[in-house]
DOMARMAR-138479 format. One line per 4 residues: number of its first residue (from 0); their letters; for each residue y negated, x, z of C-alpha. Coordinates in Angstrom, 3 decimals. Each point is the difference from the previous one (the first is absolute). Layout:
NUM	A	Y X Z | ...
END
This chain:
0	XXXX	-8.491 -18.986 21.526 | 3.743 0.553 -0.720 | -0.887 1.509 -3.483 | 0.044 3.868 -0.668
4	XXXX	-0.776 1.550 -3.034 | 2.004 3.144 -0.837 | -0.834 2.672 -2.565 | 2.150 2.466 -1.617
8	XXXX	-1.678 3.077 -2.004 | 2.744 1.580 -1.439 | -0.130 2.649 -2.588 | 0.366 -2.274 -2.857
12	XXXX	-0.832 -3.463 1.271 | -1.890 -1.874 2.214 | 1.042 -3.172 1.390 | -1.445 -3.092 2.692
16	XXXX	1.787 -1.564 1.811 | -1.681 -3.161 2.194 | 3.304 -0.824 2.279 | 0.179 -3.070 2.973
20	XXXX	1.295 1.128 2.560 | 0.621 -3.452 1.675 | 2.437 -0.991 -3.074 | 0.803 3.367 -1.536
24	XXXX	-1.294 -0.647 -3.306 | -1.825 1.269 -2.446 | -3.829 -1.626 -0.881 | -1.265 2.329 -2.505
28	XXXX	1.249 3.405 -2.038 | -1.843 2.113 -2.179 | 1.398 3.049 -2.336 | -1.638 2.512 -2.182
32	XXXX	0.815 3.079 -1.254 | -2.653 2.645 1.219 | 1.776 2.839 -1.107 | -1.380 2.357 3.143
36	XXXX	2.370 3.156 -0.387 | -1.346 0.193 -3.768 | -0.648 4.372 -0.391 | 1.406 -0.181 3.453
40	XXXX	3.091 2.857 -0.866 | -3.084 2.442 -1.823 | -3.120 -1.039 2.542 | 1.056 -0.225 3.368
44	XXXX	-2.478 -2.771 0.179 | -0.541 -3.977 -0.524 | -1.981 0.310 -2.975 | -3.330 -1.837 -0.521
48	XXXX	1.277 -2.339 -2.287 | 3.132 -1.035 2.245 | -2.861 -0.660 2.629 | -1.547 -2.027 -1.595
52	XXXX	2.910 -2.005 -1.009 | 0.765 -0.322 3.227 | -3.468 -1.413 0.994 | 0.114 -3.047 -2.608
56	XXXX	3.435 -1.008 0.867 | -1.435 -0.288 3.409 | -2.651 -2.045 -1.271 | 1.498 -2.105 -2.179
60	XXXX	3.316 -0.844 1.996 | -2.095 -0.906 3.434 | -2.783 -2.131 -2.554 | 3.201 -1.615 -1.745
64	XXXX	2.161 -0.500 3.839 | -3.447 -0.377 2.103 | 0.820 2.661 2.969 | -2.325 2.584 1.278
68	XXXX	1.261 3.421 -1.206 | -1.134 1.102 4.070 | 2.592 -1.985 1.511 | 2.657 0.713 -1.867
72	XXXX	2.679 2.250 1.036 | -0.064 2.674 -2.534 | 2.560 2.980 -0.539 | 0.992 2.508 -2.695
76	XXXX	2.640 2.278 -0.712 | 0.992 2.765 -1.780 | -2.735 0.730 -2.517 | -2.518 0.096 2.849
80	XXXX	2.614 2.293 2.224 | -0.262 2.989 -2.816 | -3.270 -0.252 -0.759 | -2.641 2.465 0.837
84	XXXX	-2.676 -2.559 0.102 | 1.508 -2.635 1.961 | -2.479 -0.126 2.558 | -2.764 -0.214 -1.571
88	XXXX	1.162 -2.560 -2.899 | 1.094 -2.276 3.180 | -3.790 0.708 0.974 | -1.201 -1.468 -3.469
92	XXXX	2.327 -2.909 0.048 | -1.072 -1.146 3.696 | -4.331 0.578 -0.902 | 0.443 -1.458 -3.714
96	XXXX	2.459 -3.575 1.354 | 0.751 0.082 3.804 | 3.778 1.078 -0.309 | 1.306 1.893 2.529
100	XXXX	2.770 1.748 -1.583 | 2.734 2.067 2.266 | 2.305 2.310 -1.723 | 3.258 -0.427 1.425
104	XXXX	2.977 2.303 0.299 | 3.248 -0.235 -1.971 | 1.680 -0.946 3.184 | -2.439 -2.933 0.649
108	XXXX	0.193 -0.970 -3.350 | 3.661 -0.656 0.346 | -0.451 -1.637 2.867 | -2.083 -2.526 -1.139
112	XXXX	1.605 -0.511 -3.509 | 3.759 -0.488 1.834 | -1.831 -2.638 2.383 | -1.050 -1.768 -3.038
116	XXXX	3.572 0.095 -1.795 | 1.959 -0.800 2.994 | -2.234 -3.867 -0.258 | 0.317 -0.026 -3.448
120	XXXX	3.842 0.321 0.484 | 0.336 -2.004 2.445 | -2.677 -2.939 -1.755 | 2.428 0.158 -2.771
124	XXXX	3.072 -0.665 1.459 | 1.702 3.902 -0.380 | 2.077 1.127 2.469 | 0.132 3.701 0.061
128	XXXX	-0.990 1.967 3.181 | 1.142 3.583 -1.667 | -2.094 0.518 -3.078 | -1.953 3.075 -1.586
132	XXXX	-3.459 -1.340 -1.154 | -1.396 2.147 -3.116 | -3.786 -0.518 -0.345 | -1.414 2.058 -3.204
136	XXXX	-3.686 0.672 0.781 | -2.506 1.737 -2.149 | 0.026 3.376 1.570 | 2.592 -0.251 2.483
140	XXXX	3.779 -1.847 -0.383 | 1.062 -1.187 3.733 | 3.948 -0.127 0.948 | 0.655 -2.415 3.057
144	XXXX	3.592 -0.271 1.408 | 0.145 -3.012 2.014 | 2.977 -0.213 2.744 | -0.814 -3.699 2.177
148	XXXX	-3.039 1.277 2.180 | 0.326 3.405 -0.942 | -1.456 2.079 -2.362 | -0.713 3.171 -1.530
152	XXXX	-2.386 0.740 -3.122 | -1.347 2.320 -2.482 | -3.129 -0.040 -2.087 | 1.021 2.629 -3.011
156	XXXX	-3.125 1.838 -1.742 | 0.447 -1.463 -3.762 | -1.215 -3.401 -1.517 | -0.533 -2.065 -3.463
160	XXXX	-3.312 1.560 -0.083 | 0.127 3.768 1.320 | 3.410 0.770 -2.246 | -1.466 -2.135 -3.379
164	XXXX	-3.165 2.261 0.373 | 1.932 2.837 1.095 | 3.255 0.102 -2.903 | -0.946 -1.128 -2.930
168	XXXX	3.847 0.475 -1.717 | 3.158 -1.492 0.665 | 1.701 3.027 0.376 | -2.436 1.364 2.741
172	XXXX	-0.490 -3.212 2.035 | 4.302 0.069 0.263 | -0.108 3.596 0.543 | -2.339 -1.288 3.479
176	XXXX	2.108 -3.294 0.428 | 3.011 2.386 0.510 | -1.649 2.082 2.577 | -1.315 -2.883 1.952
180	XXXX	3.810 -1.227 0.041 | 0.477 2.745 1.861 | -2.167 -0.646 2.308 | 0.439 -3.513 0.781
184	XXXX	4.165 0.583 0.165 | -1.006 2.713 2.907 | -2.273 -2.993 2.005 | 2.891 -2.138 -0.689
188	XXXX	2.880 2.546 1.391 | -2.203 1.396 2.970 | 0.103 -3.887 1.303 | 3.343 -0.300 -0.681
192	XXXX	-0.566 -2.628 -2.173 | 3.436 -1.574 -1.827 | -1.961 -2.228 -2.914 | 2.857 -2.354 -0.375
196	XXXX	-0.876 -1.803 2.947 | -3.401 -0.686 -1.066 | -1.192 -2.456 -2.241 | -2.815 1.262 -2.482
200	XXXX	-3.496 -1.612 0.138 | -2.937 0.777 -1.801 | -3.730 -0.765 0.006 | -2.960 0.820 -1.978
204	XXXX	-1.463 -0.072 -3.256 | 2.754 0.882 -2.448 | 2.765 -1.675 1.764 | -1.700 -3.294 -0.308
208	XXXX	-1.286 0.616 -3.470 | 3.964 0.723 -0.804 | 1.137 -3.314 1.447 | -2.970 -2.140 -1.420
212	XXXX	0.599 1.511 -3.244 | 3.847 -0.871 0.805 | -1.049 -3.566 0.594 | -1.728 -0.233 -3.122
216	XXXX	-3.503 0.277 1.944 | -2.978 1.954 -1.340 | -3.202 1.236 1.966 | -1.945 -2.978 -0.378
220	XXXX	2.766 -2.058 1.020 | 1.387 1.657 2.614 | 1.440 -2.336 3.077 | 0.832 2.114 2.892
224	XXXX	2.154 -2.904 1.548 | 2.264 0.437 -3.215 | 0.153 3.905 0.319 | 0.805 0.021 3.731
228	XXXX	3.719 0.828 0.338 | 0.558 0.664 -3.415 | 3.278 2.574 -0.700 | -0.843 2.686 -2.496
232	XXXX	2.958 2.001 -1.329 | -0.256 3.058 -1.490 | 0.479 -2.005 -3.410 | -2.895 -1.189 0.190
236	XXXX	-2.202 3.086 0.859 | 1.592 1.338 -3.818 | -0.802 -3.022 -1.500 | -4.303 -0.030 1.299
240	XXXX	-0.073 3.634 -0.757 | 1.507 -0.799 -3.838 | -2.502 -2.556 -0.106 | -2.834 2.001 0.874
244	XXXX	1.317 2.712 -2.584 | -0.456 -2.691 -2.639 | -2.657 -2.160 0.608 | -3.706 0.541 -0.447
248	XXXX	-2.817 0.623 2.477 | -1.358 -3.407 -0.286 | 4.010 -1.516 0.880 | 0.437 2.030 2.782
252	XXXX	-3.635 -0.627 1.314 | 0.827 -3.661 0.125 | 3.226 0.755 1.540 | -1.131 2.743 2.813
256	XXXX	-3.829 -0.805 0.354 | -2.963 2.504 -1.055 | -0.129 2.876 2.192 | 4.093 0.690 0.281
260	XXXX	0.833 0.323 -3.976 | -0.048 4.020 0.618 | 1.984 -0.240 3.323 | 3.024 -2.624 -0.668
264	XXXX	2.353 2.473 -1.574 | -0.445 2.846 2.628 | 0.243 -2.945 2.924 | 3.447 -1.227 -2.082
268	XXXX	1.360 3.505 -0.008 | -0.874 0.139 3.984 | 1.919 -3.106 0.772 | 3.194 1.180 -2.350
272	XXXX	0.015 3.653 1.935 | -0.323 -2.496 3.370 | 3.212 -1.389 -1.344 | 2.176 2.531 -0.866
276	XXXX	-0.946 1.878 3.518 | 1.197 -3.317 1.511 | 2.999 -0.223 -2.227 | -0.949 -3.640 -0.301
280	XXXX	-0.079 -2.727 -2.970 | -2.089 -2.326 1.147 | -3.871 -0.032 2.566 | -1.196 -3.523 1.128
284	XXXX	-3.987 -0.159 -0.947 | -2.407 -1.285 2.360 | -3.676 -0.871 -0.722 | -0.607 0.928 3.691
288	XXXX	-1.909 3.261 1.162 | -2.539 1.975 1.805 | -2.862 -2.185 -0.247 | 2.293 -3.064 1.252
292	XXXX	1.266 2.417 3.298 | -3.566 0.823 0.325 | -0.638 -3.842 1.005 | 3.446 -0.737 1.908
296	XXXX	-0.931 3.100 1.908 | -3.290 -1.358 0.675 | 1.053 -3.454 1.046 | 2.556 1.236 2.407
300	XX	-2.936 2.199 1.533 | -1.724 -3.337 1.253
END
């Protein structure tokens, strides 16, 4: 078979991907919002409920894709790196459906998400062999500086999901945003990194929400093929976080997809501090991410 299936548990989502590796294409996708680092910031642990969640996404995505949960390749992130339980909720998942999920580092995580966005650039016809790649996460926010085969990384301890549960004011969650600027500038200066040379790319949930919303998309008609390569100015961030100001929970529902109503605004607020670090006015959006690098990774393995 030239067909792997690759599955991403992040701390917010959990995607399929079934990938051919003969053509590099994709068969089948599946996304749901699972919402695993729910309590995470007062627990420690992957709460019951998250579990759970997790277990009938895994049912119903490899009953709706037909793939057998134990031969997929299965990792996780962030949410599982912090939490106390991790071992033994990876136990659960693997007895209750066959996964066999890894938690991988923030290193290997970058790895495998800048494999997948250095085919998506090149599938769509972008030339840029110097970019920083922003990836907002649940529970972690990854910085990538790509320089042609070189590259150096980051994986930064805040998310959508740890800093919405965490700050539940404007003024606190900027007061944290400022400090983390701090922080990123100093990974930025200690690799004598000049921005202006790089072009800004960005992956993830709220960067494609952002351009679909630009494009006049919605969740239930979102078309990844549109999003890809989309430019998102800072204009535009303003504009979807005035919109989300003034519309109700049922309009942004429709717009973001159940699951990431509470989220969107802190994820908008992440990307606009990622752009004033950078001092830039503009991030190309790709669809592309860990899940896909997952299954490139895997195909160049055989």
């Amino acid at each position: 078979m030239n067909q792997v299936t690759a599955i991403d548990l992040g701390s917010n989502s959990f995607r399929v991907l079934i990938y051919d590796c003969l053509n590099n294409e994709v068969i089948g996708e599946y996304n749901e919002v699972v919402g695993m680092a729910d309590g995470l910031n007062k627990t420690n642990c992957i709460s019951q409920e998250a579990q759970q969640r997790v277990i009938l996404a895994i049912e119903a995505s490899s009953k709706k894709l037909k793939y057998d949960p134990s031969k997929a390749i299965c990792v996780t992130t962030a949410a599982m790196r912090l939490a106390q339980n991790s071992s033994e909720v990876l136990e659960y998942f693997k007895e209750k459906t066959g996964a066999n999920f890894k938690i991988i580092d923030g290193k290997e995580e970058a790895r495998l998400t800048l494999l997948a966005v250095k085919h998506a650039l090149k599938r769509e016809k972008i030339n840029s062999s110097k970019f920083i790649l922003l990836d907002i996460g649940g529970g972690s926010t990854e910085i990538i500086v790509n320089d042609d085969e070189d590259f150096v990384s980051h994986s930064f301890n805040f998310g959508i999901v740890t800093l919405t549960q965490k700050y539940d004011n404007y003024e606190d969650l900027y007061k944290q945003l400022q400090s983390r600027k701090k922080e990123i500038k100093n990974f930025l200066v200690e690799n004598n990194i000049d921005t202006k040379e790089y072009t800004f790319v960005a992956t993830a949930g709220t960067p494609t929400t952002i351009a679909a919303i630009k494009l006049g998309q919605d969740f239930f008609h979102y078309d990844k093929n549109a999003v890809n390569g989309t430019k998102i100015k800072l204009k535009d961030l303003d504009e979807c976080l005035e919109l989300f100001r003034n519309s109700s929970t049922s309009t942004i529902t429709k717009l973001v997809g159940r699951g990431r109503v509470e989220f969107i605004e802190v994820g908008v607020y992440i990307y606009k501090t990622i752009f004033e670090i950078l001092d830039k006015n503009e991030s190309i959006v790709l669809d592309d991410g860990l899940r896909e690098g997952v299954a490139i990774n895997s195909c160049l393995l055989r």
